[in-house]
N, C-alpha and C positions, 0 to 999 in steps of 0.2 A: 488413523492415518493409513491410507494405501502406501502399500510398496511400489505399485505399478510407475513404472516411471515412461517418459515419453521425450522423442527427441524430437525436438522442433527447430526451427531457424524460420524465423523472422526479421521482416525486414520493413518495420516502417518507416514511410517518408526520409530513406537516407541511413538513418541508421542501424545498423547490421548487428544483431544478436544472437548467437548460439549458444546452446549449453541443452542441459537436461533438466525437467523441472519436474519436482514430485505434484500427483494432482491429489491434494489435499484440499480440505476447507479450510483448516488453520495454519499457521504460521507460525513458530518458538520465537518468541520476541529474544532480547540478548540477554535477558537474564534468566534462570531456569523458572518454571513455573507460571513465566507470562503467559499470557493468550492475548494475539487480536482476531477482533472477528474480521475474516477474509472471505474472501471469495474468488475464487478462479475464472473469470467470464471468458476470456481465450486464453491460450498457450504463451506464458510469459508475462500474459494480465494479470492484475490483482487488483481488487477493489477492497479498498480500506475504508470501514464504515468509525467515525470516530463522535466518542461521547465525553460527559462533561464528567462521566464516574470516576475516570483514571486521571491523574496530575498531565499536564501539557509534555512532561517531562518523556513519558512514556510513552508516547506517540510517536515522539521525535525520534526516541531510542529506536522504535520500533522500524519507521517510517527506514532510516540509515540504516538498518540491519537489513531489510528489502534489497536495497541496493549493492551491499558486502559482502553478504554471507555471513551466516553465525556456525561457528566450529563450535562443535560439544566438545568434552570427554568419551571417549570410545565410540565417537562417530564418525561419518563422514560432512565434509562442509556443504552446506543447503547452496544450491545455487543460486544465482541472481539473476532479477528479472530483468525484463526490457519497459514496463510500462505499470506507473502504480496510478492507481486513482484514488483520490482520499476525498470523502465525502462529510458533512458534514451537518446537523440540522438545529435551527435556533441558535442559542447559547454555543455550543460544540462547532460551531464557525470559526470562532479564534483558535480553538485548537486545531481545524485543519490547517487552517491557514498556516500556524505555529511549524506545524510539521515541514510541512511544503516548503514555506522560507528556509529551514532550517537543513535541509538535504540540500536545496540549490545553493545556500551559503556554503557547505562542504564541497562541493563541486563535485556532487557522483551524478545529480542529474538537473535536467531542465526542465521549467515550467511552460508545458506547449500550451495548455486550453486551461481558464479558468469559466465556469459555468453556475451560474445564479437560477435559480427559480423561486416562486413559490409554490410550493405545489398543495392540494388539498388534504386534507388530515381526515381521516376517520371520525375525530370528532367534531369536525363541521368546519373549527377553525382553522385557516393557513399556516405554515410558519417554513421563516425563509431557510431558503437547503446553497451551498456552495459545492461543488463538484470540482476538482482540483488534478489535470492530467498530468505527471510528469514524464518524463525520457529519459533514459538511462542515457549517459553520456560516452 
């Protein structure tokens, strides 16, 4: 984890975001010891890449803590983003999906773009991918 921190302000389509976000690859899911894999594509993005390894339950967790913030013990609280994208491939569809429904049912953010493909596999085969934008509200 970088210390480097970076202050951005963002303003998609209306909605207005400020804060500080650490530029990290990972994410402290809410309970200690989690990891998801993340990625920072722009300032306030995250792309949440989700698999069929971890319970649905943990996505979700993961997914609302994005949007919250998670306070340690002798830290400071992570800041929240402006735009998460959860992605998802085959199988691991319902769990984006799981996630996604489950943040807009709390009402921290909105579902602006949902995205289907099939895209080509390494191993010759297809297999169908869901891409999932939300909005921080």
């Amino acid at each position: 984890f970088g210390s480097s921190r970076l202050k951005i302000k963002a303003k998609p389509r209306g909605f207005a975001c400020t804060g500080t976000f650490a530029l990290a690859r990972r994410f402290e899911g809410a309970m200690a010891g989690d990891d998801v894999v993340t990625e920072e594509s722009a300032p306030g993005t995250i792309d949440m890449k989700v698999t069929t390894k971890k319970p649905i339950s943990f996505y979700v967790r993961s997914a609302k803590s994005f949007f919250t913030g998670v306070e340690k013990e002798g830290e400071e609280k992570k800041a929240t983003i402006c735009i998460l994208n959860i992605s998802g491939l085959g199988e691991a569809i319902n769990t984006a999906v799981a996630a996604a429904v489950a943040v807009e049912s709390e009402g921290l953010a909105v579902i602006k773009k949902i995205e289907t493909s099939y895209p080509d596999m390494t191993s010759g085969l297809g297999c169908a991918r869901i891409l999932i934008t939300l909005w921080h509200k």
